[in-house]
C-alpha positions as CSV (number, residue, x, y, z in Angstrom):
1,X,1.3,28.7,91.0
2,X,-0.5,31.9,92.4
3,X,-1.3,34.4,89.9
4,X,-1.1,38.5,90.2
5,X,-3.9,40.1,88.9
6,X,-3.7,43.8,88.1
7,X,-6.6,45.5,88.2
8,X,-6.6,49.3,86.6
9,X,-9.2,51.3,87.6
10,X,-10.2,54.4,85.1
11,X,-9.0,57.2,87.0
12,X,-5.7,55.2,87.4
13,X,-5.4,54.5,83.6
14,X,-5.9,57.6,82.8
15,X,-3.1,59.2,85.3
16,X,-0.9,56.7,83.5
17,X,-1.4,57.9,79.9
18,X,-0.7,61.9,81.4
19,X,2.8,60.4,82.5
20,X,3.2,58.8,79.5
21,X,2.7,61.6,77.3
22,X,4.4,64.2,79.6
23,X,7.7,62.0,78.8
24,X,7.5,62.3,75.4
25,X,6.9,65.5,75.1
26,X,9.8,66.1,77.6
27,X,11.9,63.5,75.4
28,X,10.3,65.4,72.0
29,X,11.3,68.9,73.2
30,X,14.9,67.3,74.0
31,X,16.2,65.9,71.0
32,X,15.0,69.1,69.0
33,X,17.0,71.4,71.2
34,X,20.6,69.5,71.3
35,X,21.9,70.7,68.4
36,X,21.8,74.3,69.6
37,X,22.9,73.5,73.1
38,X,25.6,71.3,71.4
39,X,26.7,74.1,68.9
40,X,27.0,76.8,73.1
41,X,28.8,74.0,74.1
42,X,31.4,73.6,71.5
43,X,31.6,78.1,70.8
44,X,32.2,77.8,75.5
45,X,35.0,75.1,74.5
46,X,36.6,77.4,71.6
47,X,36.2,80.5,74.4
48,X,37.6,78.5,76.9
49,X,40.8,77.3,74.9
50,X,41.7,80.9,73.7
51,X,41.4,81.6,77.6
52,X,43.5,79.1,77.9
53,X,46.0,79.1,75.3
54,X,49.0,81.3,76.3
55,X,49.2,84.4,74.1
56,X,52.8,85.8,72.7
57,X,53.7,88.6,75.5
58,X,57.1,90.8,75.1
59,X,58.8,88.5,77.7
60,X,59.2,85.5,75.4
61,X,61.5,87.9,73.0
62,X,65.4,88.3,73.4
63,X,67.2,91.8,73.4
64,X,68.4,90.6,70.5
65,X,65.2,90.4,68.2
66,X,64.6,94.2,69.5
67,X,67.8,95.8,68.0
68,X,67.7,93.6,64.8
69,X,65.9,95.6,61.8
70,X,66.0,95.2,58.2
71,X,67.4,99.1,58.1
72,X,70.8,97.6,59.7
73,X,71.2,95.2,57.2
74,X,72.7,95.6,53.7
75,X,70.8,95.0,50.9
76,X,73.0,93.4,48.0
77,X,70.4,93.5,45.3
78,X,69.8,97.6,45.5
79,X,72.9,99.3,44.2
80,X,71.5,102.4,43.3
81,X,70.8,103.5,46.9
82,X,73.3,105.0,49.1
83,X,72.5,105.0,52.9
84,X,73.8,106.2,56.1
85,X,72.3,104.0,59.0
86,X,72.5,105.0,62.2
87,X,71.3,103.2,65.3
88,X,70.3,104.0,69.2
89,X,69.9,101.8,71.8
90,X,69.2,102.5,75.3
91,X,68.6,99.7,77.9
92,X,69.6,98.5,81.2
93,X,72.6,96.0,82.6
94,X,73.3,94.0,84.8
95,X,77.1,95.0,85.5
96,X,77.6,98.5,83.8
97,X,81.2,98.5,83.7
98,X,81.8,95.0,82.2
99,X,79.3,96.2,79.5
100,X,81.2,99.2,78.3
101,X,84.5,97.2,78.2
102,X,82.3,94.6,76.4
103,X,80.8,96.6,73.8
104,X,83.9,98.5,73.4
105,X,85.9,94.8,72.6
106,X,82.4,94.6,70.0
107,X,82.9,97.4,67.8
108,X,86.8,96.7,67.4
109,X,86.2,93.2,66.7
110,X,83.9,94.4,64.1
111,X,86.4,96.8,62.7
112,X,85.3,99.9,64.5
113,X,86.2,102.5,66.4
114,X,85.1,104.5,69.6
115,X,84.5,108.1,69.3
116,X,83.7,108.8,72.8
117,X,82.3,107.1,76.3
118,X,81.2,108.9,79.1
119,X,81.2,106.5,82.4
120,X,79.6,108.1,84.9
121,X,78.9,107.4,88.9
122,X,75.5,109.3,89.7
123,X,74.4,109.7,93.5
124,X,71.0,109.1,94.4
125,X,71.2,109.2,98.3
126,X,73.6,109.2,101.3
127,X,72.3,108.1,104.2
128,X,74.3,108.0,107.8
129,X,73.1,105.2,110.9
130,X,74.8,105.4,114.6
131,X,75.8,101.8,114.9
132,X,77.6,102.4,118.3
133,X,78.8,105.2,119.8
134,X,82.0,106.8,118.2
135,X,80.8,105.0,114.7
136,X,78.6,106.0,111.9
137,X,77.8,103.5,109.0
138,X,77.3,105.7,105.9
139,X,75.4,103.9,102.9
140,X,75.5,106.0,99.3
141,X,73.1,104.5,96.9
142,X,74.1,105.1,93.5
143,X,73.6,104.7,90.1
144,X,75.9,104.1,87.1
145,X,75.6,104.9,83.5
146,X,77.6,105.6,80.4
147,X,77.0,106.7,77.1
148,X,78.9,105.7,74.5
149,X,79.2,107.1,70.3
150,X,80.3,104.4,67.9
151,X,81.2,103.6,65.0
152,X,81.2,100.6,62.6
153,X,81.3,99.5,59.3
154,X,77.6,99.8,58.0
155,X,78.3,95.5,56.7
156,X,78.6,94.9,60.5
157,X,75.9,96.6,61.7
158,X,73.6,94.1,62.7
159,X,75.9,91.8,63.6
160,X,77.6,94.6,66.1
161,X,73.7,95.4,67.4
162,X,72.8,91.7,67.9
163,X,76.2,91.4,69.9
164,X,75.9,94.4,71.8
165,X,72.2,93.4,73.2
166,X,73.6,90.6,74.7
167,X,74.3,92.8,77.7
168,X,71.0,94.2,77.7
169,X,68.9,92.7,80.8
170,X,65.9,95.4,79.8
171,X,65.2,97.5,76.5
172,X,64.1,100.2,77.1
173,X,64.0,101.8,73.4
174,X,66.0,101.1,70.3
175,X,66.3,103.1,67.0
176,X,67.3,102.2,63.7
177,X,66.9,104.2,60.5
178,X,68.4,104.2,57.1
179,X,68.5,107.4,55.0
180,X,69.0,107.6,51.6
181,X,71.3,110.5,50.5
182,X,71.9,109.1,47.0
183,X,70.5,112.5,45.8
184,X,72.6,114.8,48.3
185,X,75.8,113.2,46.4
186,X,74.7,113.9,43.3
187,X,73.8,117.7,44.3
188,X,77.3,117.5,45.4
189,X,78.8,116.1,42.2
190,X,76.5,118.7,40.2
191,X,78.0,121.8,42.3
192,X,81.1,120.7,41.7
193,X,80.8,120.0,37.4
194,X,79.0,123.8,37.0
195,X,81.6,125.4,39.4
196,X,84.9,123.8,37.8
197,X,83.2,125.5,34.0
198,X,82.7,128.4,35.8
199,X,86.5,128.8,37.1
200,X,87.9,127.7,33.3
201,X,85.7,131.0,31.8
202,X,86.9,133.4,35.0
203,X,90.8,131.9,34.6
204,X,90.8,132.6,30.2
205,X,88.9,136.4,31.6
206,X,92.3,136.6,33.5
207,X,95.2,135.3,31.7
208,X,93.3,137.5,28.6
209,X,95.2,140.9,27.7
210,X,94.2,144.2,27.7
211,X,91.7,144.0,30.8
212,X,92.0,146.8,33.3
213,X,93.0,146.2,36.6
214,X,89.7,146.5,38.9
215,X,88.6,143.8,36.4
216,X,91.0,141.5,36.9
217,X,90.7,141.8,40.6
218,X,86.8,141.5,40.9
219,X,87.6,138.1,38.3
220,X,90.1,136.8,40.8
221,X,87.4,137.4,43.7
222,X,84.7,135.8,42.0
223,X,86.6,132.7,41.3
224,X,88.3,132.8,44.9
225,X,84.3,132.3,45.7
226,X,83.5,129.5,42.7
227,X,86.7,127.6,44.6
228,X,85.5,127.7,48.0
229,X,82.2,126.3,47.0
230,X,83.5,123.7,45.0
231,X,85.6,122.8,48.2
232,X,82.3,122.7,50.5
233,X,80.7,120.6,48.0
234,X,83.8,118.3,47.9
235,X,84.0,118.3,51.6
236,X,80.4,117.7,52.2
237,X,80.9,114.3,49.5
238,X,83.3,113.1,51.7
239,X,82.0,113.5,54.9
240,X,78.7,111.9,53.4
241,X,80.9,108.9,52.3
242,X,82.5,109.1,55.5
243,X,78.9,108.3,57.6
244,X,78.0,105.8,54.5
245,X,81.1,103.5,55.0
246,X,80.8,103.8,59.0
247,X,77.4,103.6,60.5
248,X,77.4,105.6,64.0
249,X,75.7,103.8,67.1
250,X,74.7,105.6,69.9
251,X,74.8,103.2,73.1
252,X,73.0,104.5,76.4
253,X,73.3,102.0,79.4
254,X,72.7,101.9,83.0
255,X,72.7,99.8,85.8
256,X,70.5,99.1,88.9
257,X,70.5,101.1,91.9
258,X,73.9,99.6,93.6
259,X,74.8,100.8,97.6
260,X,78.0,101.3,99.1
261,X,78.3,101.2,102.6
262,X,81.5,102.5,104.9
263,X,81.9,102.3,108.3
264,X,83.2,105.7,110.1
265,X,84.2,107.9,113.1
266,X,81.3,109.5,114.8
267,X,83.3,112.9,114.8
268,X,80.0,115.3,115.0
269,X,79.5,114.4,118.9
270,X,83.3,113.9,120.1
271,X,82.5,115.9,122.9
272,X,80.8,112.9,124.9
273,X,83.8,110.5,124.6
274,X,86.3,112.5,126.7
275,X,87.6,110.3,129.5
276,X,86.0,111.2,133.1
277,X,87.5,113.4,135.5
278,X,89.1,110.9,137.6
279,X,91.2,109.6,134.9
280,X,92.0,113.1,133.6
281,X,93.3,114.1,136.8
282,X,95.7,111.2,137.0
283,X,96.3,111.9,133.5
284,X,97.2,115.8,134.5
285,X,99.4,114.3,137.6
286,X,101.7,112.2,135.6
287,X,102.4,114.6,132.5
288,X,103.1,117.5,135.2
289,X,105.4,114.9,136.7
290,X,107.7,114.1,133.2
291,X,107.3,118.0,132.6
292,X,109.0,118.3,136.0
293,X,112.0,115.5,135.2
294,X,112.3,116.9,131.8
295,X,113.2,120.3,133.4
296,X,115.2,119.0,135.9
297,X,117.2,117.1,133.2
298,X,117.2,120.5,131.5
299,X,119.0,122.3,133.7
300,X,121.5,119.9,134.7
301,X,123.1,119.7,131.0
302,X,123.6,123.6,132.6
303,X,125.8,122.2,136.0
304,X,129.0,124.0,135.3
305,X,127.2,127.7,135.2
306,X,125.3,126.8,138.2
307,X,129.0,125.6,140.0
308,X,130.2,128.8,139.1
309,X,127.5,131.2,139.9
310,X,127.4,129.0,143.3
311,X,131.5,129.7,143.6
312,X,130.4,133.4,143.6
313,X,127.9,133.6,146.0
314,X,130.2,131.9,148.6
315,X,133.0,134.2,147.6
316,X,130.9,137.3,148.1
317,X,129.3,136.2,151.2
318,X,132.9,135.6,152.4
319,X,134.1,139.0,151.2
320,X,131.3,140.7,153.3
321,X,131.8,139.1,156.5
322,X,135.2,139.9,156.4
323,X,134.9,143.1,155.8
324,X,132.4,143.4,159.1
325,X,135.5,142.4,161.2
């Protein structure tokens, strides 16, 4: 059995303890830094995750969460407050028409009412293309919209906006507010109480005796005036109460650029469709030639006249060559 002796010179040995310390070190310098290059790498996969991760944008949301608010809604538990909500929307449809019919159908379903809609055709552009030579193809782009004033009970509000955006394809804005005129009623009320004493003390200065005249009248005057403010106060109650119990939507809709296109006669340039000469001389030819048979036809419904006038002109030329013998 042969044996392999190795034989390690010094210079050799001491190239192999270099190498061997180099790798610890190495090894050393290693294990002390992988906790910080562990902690980069898991703060790059946290980055790289919320890179990742798809964020909320505005196209995951329905028309419907954009016209719902708490200010549409009634709150049952605050029966102190009086409000008159209002709401605006204005966005874009896909079929204008069926919308407004739509929407109308809404608010009476809701018990509403419509107080006015405005549907409207607007014109962008006309333009006119030669497609041969005696027609034009005329396309009018257009654009329709409508704006409509509602009105609904302020219980269905929400429910009427949620409804209504179902015909939305794009909001553009919406507005909903709520405002509180608790206080403007009781203003009212007040005006009404102090004016109503006020008319008992003018009507006893009346109906009391002895007062002069000029008196009476300037009394009568004043509480003439005390009556008509107490009717503007009662007026103004009611048409608060009025916008209280029916909340008023205005609706602004409109619908993508749409094109109608209709095919006419070239009638600018007629000129250059005239038939040539050749066939306009026929043409000439045969109407002079009915002209002619109609005339002839003409005078023959006269045949008895011309009989006679030719009965005369043989008579006289008779008479004259007699008359030369």
């Amino acid at each position: 059995m042969n044996t392999i002796t190795i034989k390690f010179d010094k210079f050799s040995g001491k190239k192999i303890y270099l190498s061997a310390f180099s790798l610890i070190l190495f090894l050393a310098f290693s294990c002390a830094g992988s906790p910080k290059h562990e902690a980069e790498q898991v703060l790059y996969d946290l980055a790289e995750a919320e890179v990742a991760a798809p964020a909320s944008s505005p196209s995951e949301y329905t028309p419907a969460d954009f016209v719902s608010s708490s200010a549409a809604r009634e709150n049952a538990a605050d029966t102190s407050r009086r409000f008159i909500r209002t709401a605006e929307l204005h966005f874009k449809t896909k079929d204008a028409i069926r919308a407004t019919y739509g929407i109308e159908d809404i608010i009476v379903r809701n018990g509403g009412f419509v107080e006015n809609t405005e549907l409207r055709s607007i014109i962008n552009n006309i333009e006119s293309v030669r497609v041969s030579r005696d027609s034009t193809l005329e396309s009018t782009f257009y654009t329709i919209q409508n704006t409509m004033k509602l009105r609904v009970p302020f219980r269905r509000l929400d429910t009427a906006l949620k409804e209504i955006a179902a015909y939305a394809e794009f909001m553009d804005y919406r507005k909903v507010s709520a405002t509180d005129v608790r206080l403007n009623l009781l203003r009212n009320d007040l005006t009404r109480r102090r004016v109503a004493r006020q008319e008992k003390r003018l009507e006893s200065a009346i109906d009391a005796k002895g007062e002069k005249l000029n008196q009476i009248a300037a009394a009568e005057d004043l509480l003439a005036a005390r009556q008509e403010q107490a009717d503007h106060a009662l007026l103004s109650n009611l048409e608060l109460k009025d916008r209280i119990e029916f909340s008023a939507i205005t609706v602004e809709l409109w619908q993508e650029r749409t094109v109608k296109r209709t095919m006419k006669a070239n009638e600018e340039k007629i000129d250059q469709y005239r038939p040539a000469f050749g066939v306009r001389f026929v043409d000439a030819i045969k109407e002079g030639w009915y002209g002619f048979v109609e005339f002839v036809i003409f005078m023959a419904n006269f045949w008895t006249l011309w009989l006679i006038i030719a009965g005369l002109w043989v008579g006289i030329r008779y008479y004259k060559q007699r008359r030369k013998k």
